[in-house]
PDB file of N, H, CA, C and O in Angstrom:
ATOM      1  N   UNK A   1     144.264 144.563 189.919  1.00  0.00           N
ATOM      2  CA  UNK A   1     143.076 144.109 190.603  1.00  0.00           C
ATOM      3  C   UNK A   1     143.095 144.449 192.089  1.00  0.00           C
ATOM      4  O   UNK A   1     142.086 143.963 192.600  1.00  0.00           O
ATOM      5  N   UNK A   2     143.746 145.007 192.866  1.00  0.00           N
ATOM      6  H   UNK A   2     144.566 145.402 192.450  1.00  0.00           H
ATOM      7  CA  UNK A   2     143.978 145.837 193.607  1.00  0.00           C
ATOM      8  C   UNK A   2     143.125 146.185 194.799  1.00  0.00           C
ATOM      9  O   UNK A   2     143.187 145.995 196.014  1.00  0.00           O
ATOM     10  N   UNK A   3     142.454 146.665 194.108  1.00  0.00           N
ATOM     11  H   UNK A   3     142.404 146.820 193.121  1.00  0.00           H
ATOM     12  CA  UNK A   3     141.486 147.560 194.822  1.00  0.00           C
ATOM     13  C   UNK A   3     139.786 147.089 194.101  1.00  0.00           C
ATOM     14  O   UNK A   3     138.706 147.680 194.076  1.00  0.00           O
ATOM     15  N   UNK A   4     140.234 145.812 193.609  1.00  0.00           N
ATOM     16  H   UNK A   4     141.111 145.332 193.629  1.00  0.00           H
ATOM     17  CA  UNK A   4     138.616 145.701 192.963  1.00  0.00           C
ATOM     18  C   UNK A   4     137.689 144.856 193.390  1.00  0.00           C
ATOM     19  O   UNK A   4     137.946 143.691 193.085  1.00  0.00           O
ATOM     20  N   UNK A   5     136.492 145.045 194.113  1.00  0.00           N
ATOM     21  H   UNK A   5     136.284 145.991 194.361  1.00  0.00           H
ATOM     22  CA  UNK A   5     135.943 144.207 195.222  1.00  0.00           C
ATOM     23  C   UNK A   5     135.606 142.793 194.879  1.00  0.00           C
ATOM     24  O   UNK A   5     135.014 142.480 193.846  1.00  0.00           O
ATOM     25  N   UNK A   6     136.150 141.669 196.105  1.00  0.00           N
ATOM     26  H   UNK A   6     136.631 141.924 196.944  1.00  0.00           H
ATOM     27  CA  UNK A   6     135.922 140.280 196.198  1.00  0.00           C
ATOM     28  C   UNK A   6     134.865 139.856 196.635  1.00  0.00           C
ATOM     29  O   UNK A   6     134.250 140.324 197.594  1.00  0.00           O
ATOM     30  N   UNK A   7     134.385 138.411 195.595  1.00  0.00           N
ATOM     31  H   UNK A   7     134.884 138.031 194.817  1.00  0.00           H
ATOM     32  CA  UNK A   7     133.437 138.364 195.917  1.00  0.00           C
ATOM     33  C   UNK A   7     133.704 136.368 196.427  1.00  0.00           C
ATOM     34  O   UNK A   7     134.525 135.748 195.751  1.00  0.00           O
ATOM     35  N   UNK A   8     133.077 135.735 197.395  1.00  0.00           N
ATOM     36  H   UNK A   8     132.411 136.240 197.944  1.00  0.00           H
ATOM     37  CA  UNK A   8     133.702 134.853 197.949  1.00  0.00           C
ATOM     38  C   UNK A   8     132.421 133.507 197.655  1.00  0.00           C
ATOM     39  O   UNK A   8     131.193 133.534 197.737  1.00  0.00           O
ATOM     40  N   UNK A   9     133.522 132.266 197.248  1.00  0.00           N
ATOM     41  H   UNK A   9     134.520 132.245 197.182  1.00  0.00           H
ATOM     42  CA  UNK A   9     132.088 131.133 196.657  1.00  0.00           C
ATOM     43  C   UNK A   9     130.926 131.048 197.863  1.00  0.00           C
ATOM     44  O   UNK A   9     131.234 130.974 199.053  1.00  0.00           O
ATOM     45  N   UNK A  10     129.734 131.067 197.444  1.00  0.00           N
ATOM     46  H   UNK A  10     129.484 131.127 196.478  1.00  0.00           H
ATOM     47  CA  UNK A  10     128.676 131.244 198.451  1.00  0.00           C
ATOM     48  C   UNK A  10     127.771 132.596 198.380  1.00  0.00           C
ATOM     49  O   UNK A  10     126.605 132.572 198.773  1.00  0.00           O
ATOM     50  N   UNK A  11     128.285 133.607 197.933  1.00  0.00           N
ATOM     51  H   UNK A  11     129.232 133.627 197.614  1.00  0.00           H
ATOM     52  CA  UNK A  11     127.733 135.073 198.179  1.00  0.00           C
ATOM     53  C   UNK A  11     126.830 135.280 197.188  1.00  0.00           C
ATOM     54  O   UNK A  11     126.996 134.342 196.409  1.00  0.00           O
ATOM     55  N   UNK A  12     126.011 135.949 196.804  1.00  0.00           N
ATOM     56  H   UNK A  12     125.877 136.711 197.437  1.00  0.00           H
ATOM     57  CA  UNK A  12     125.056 136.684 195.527  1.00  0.00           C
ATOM     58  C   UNK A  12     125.647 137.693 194.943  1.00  0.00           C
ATOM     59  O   UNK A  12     125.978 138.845 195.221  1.00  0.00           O
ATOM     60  N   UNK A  13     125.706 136.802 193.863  1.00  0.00           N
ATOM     61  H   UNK A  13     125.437 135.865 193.637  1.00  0.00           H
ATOM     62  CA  UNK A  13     126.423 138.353 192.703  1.00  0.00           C
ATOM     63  C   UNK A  13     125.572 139.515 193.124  1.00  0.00           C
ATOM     64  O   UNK A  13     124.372 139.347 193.344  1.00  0.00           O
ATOM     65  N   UNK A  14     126.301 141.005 193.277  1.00  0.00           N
ATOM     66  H   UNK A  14     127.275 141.142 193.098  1.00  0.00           H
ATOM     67  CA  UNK A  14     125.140 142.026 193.222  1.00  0.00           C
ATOM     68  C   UNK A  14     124.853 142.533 191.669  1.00  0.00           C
ATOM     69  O   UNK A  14     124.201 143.478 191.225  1.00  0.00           O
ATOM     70  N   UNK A  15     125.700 141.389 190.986  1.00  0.00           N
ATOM     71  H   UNK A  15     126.229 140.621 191.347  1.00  0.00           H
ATOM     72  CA  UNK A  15     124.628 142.711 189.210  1.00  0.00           C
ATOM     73  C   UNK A  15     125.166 141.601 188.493  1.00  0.00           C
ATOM     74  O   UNK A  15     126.283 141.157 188.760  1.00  0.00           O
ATOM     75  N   UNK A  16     124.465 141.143 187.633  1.00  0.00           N
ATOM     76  H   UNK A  16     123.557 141.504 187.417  1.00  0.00           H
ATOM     77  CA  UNK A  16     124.911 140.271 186.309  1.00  0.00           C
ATOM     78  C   UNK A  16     126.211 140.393 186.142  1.00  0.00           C
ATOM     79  O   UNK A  16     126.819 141.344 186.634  1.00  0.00           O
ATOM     80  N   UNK A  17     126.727 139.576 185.523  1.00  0.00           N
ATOM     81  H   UNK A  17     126.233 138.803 185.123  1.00  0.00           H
ATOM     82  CA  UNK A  17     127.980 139.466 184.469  1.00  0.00           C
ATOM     83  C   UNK A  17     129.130 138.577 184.750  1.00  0.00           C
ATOM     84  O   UNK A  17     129.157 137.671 185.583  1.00  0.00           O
ATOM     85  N   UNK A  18     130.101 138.959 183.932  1.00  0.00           N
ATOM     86  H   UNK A  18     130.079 139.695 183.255  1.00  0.00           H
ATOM     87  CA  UNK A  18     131.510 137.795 184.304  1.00  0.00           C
ATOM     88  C   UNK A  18     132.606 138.111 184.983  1.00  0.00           C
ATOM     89  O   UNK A  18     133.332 139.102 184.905  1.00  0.00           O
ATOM     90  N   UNK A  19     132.652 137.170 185.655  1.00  0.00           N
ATOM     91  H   UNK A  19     132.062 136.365 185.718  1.00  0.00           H
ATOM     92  CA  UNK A  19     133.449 136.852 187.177  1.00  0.00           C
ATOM     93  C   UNK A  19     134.439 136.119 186.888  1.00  0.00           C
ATOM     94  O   UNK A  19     134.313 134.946 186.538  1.00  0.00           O
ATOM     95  N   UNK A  20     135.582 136.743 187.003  1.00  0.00           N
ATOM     96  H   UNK A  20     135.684 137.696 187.288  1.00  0.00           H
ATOM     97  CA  UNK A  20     136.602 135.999 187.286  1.00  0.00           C
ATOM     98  C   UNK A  20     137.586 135.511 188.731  1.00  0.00           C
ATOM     99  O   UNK A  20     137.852 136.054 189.804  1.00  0.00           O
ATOM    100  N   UNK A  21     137.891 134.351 188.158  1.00  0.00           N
ATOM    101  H   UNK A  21     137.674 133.910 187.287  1.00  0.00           H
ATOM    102  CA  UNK A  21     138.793 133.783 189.350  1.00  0.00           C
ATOM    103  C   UNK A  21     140.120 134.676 189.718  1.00  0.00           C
ATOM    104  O   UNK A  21     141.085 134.816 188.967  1.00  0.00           O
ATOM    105  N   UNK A  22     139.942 135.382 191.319  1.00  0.00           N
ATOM    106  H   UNK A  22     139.158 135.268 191.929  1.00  0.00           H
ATOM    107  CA  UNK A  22     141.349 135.925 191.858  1.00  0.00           C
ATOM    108  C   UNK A  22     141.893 135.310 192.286  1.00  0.00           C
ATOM    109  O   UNK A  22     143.083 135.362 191.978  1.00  0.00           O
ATOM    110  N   UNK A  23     141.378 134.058 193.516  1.00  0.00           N
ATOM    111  H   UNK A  23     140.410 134.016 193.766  1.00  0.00           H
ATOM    112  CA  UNK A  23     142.528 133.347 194.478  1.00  0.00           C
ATOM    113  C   UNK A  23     141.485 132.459 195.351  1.00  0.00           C
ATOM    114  O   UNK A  23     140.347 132.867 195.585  1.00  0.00           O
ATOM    115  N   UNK A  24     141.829 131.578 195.675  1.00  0.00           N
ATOM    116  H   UNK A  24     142.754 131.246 195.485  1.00  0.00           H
ATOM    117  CA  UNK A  24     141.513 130.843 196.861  1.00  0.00           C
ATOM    118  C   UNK A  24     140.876 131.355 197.976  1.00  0.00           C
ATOM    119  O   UNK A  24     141.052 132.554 198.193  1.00  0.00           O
ATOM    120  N   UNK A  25     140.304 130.839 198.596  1.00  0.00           N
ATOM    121  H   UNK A  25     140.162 129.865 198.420  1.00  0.00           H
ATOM    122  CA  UNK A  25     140.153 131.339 200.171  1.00  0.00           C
ATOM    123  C   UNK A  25     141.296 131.154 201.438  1.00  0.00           C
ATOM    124  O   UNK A  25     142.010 131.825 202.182  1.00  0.00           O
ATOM    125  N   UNK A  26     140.986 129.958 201.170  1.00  0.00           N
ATOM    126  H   UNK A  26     140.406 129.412 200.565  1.00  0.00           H
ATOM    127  CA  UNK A  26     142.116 129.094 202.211  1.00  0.00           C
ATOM    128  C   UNK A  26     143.493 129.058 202.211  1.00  0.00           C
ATOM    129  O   UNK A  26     144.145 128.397 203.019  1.00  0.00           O
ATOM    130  N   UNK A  27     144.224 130.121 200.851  1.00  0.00           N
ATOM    131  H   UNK A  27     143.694 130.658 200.194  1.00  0.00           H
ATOM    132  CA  UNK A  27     145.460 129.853 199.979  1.00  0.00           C
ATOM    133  C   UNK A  27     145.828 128.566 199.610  1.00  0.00           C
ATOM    134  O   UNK A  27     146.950 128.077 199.739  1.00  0.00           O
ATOM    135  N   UNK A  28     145.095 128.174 199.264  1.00  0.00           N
ATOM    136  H   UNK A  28     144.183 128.571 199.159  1.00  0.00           H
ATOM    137  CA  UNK A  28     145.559 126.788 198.901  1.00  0.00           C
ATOM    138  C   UNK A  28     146.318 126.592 197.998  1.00  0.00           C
ATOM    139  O   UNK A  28     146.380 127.523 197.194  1.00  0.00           O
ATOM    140  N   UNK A  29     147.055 125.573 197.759  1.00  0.00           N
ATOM    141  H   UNK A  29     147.005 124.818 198.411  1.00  0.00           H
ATOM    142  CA  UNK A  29     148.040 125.009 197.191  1.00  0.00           C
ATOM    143  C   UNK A  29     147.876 124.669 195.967  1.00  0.00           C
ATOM    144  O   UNK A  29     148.782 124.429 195.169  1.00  0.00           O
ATOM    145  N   UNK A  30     146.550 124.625 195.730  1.00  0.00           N
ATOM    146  H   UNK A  30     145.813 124.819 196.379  1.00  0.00           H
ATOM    147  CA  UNK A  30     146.363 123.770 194.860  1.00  0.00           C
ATOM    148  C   UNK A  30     146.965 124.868 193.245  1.00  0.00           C
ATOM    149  O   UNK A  30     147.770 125.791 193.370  1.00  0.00           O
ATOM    150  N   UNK A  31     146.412 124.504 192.036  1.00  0.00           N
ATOM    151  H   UNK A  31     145.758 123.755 191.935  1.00  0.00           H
ATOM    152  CA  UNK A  31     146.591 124.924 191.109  1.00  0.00           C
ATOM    153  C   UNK A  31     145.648 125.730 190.488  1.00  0.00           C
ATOM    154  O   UNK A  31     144.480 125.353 190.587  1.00  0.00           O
ATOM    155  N   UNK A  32     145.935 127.021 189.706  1.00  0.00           N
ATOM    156  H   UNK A  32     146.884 127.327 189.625  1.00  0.00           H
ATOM    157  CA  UNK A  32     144.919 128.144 189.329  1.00  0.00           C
ATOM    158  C   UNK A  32     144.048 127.429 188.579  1.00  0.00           C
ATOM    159  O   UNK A  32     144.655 126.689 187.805  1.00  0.00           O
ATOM    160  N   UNK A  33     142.900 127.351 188.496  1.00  0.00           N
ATOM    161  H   UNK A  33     142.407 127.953 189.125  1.00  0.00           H
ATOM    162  CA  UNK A  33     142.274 127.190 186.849  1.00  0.00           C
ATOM    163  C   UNK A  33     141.983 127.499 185.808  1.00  0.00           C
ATOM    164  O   UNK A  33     141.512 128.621 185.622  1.00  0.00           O
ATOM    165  N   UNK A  34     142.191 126.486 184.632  1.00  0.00           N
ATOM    166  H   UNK A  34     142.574 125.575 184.783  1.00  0.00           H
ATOM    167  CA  UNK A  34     142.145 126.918 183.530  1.00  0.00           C
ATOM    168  C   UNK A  34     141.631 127.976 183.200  1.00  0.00           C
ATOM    169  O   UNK A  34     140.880 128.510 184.017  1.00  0.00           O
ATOM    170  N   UNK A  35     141.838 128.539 182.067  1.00  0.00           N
ATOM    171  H   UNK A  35     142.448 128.105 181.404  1.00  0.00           H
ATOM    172  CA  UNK A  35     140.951 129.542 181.687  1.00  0.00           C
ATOM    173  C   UNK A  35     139.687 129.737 181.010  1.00  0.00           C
ATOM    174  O   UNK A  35     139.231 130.810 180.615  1.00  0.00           O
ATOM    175  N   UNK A  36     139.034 128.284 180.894  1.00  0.00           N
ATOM    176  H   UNK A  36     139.404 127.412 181.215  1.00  0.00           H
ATOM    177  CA  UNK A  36     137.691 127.794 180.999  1.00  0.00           C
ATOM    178  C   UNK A  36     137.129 127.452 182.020  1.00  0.00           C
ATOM    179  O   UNK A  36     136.036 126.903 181.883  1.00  0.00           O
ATOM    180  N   UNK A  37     137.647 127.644 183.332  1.00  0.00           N
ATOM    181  H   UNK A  37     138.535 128.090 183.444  1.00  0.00           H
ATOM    182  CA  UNK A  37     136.680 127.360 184.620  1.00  0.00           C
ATOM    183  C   UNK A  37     136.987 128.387 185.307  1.00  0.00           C
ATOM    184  O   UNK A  37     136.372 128.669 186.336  1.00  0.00           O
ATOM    185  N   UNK A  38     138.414 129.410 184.644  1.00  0.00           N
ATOM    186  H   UNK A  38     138.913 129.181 183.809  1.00  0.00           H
ATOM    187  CA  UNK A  38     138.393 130.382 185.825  1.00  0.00           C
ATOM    188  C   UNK A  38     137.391 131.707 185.845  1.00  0.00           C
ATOM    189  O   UNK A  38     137.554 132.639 186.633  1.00  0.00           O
ATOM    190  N   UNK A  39     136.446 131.653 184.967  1.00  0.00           N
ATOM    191  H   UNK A  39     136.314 130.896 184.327  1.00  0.00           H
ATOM    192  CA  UNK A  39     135.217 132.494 184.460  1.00  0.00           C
ATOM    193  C   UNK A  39     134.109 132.429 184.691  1.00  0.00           C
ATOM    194  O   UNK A  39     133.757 133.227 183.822  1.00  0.00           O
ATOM    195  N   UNK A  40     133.037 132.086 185.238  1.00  0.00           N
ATOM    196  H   UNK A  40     133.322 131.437 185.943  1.00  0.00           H
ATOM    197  CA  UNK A  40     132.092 132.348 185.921  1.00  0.00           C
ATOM    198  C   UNK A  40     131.088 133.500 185.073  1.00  0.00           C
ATOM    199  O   UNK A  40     131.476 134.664 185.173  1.00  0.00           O
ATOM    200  N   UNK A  41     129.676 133.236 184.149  1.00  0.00           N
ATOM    201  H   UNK A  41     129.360 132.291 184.068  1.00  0.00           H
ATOM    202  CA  UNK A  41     128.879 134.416 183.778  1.00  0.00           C
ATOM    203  C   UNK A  41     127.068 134.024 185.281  1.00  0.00           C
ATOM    204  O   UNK A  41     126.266 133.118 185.507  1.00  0.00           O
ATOM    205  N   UNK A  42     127.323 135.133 185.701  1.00  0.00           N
ATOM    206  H   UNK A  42     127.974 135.869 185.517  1.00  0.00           H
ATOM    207  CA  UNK A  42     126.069 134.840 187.097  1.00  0.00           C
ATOM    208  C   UNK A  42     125.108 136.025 186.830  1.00  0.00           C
ATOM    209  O   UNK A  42     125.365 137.218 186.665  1.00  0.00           O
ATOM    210  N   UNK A  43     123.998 135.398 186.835  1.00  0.00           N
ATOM    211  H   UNK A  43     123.790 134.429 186.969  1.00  0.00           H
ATOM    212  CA  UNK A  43     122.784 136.814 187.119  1.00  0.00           C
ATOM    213  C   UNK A  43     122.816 137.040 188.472  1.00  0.00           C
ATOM    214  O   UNK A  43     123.171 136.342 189.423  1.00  0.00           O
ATOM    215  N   UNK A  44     122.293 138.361 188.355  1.00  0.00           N
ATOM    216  H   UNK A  44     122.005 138.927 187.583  1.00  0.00           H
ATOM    217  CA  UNK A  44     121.912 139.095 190.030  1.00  0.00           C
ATOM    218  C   UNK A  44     121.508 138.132 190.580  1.00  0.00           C
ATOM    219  O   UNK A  44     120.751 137.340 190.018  1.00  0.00           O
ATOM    220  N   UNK A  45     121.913 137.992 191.762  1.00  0.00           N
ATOM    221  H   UNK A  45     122.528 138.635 192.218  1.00  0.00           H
ATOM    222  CA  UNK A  45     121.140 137.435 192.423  1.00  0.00           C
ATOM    223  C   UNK A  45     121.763 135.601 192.759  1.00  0.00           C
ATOM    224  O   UNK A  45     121.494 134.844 193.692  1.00  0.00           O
ATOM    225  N   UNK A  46     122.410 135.464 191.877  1.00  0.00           N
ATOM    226  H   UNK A  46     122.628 136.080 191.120  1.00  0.00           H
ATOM    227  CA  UNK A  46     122.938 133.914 191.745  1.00  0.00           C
ATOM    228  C   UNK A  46     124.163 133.700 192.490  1.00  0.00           C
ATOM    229  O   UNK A  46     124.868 134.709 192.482  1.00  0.00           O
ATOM    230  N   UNK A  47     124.688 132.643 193.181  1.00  0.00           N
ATOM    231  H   UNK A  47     124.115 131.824 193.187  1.00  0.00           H
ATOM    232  CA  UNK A  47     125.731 132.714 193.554  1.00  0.00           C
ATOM    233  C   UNK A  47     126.867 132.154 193.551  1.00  0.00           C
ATOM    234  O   UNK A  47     126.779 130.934 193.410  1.00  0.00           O
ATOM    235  N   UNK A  48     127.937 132.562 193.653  1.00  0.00           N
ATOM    236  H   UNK A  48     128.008 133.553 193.767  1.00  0.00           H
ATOM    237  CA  UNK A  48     129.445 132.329 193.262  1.00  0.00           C
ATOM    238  C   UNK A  48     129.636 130.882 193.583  1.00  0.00           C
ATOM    239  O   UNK A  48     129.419 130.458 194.718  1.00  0.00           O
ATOM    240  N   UNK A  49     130.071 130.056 192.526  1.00  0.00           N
ATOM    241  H   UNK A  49     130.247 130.400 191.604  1.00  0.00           H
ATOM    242  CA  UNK A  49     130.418 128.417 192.532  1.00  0.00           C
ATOM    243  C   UNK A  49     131.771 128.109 193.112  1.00  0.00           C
ATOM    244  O   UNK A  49     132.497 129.083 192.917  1.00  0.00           O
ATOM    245  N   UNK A  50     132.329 127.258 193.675  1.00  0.00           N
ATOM    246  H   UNK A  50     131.738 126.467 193.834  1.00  0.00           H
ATOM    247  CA  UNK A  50     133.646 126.325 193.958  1.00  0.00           C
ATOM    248  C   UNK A  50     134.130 126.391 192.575  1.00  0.00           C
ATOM    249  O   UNK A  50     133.455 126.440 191.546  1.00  0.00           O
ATOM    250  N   UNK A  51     135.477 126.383 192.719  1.00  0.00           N
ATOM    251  H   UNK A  51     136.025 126.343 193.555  1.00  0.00           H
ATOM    252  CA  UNK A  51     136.202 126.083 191.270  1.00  0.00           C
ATOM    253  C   UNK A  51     135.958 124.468 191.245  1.00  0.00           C
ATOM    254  O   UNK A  51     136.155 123.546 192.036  1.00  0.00           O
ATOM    255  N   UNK A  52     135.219 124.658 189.412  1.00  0.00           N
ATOM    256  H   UNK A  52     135.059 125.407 188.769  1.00  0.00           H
ATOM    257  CA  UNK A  52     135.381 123.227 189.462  1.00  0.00           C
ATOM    258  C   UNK A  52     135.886 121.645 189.442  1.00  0.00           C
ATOM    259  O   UNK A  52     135.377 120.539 189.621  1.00  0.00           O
ATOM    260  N   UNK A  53     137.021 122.123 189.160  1.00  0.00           N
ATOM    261  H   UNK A  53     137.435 123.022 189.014  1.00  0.00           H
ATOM    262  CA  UNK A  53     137.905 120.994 189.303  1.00  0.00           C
ATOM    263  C   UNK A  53     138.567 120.876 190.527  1.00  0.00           C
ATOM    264  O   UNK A  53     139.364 119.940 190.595  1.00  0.00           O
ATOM    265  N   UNK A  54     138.441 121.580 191.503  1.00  0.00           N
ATOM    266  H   UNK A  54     137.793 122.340 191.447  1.00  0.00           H
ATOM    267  CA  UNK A  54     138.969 121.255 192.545  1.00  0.00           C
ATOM    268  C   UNK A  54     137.904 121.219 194.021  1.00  0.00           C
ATOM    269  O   UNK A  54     138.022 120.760 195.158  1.00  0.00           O
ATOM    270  N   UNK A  55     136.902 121.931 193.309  1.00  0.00           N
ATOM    271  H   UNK A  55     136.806 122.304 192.386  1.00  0.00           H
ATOM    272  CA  UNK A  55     135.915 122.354 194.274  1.00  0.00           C
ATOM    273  C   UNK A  55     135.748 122.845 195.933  1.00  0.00           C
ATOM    274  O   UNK A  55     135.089 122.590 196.941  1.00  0.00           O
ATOM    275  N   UNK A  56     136.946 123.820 195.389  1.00  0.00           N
ATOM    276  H   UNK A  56     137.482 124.027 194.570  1.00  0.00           H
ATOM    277  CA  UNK A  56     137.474 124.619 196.607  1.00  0.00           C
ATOM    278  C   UNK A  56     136.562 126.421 196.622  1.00  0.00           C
ATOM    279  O   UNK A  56     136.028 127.040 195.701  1.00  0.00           O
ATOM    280  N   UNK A  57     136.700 126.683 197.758  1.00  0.00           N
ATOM    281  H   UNK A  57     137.134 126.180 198.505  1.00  0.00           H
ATOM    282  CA  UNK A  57     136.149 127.798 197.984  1.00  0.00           C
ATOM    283  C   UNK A  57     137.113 129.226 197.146  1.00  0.00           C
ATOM    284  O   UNK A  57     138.239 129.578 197.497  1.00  0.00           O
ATOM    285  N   UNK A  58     136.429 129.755 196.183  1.00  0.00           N
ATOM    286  H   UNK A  58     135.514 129.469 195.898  1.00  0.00           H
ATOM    287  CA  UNK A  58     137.370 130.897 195.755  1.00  0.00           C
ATOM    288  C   UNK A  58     136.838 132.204 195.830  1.00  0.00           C
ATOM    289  O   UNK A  58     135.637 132.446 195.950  1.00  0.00           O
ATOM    290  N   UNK A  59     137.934 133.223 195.744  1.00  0.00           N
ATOM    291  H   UNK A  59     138.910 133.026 195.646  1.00  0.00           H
ATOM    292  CA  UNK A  59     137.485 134.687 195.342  1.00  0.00           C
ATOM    293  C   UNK A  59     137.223 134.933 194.116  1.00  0.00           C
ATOM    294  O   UNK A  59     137.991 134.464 193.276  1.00  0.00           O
ATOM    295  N   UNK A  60     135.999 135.781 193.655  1.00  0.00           N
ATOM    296  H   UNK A  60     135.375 136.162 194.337  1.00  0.00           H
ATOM    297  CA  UNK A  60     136.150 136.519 192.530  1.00  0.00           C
ATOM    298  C   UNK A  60     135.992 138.065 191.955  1.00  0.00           C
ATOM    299  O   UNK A  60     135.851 139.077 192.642  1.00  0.00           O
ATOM    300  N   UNK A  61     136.038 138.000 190.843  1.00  0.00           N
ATOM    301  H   UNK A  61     136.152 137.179 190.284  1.00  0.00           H
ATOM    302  CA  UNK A  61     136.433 139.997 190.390  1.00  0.00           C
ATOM    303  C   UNK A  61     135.399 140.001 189.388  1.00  0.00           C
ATOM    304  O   UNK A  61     135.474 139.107 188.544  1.00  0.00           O
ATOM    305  N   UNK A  62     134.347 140.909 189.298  1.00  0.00           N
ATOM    306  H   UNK A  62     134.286 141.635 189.983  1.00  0.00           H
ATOM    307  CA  UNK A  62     133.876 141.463 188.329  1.00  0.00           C
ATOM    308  C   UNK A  62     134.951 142.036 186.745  1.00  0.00           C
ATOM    309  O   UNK A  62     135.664 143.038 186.697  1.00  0.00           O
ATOM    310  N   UNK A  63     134.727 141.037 185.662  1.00  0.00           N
ATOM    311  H   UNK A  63     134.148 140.222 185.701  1.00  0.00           H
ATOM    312  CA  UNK A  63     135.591 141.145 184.526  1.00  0.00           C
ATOM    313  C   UNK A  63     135.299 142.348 184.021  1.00  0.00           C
ATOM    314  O   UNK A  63     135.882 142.754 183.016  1.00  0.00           O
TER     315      UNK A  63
END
């Protein structure tokens, strides 16, 4: 995942589809999420949620 562009909670997806959780913003401490919240499906245009169980600011990756 490298080189594959981040997208940060707050922003507008630029194209449909599923988003997954890379990392925190803040590095936080906290714990990754599951793999039922670390997925995210957003239309154009919609924008990137807080993880929800912790409701911290995260990065994400086009799946």
């Amino acid at each position: 995942m490298a080189n594959e562009e981040k997208f940060k909670t707050g922003e507008e997806a630029p194209e449909s589809g599923t988003y997954v959780f890379e990392s925190y913003v803040n590095n936080s401490d906290a714990e990754k999420p599951d793999d039922d919240e670390g997925t995210v499906d957003l239309g154009k245009g919609e924008r990137f949620p807080p993880t929800p169980s912790t409701n911290k600011a995260a990065y994400w990756v086009k799946q």
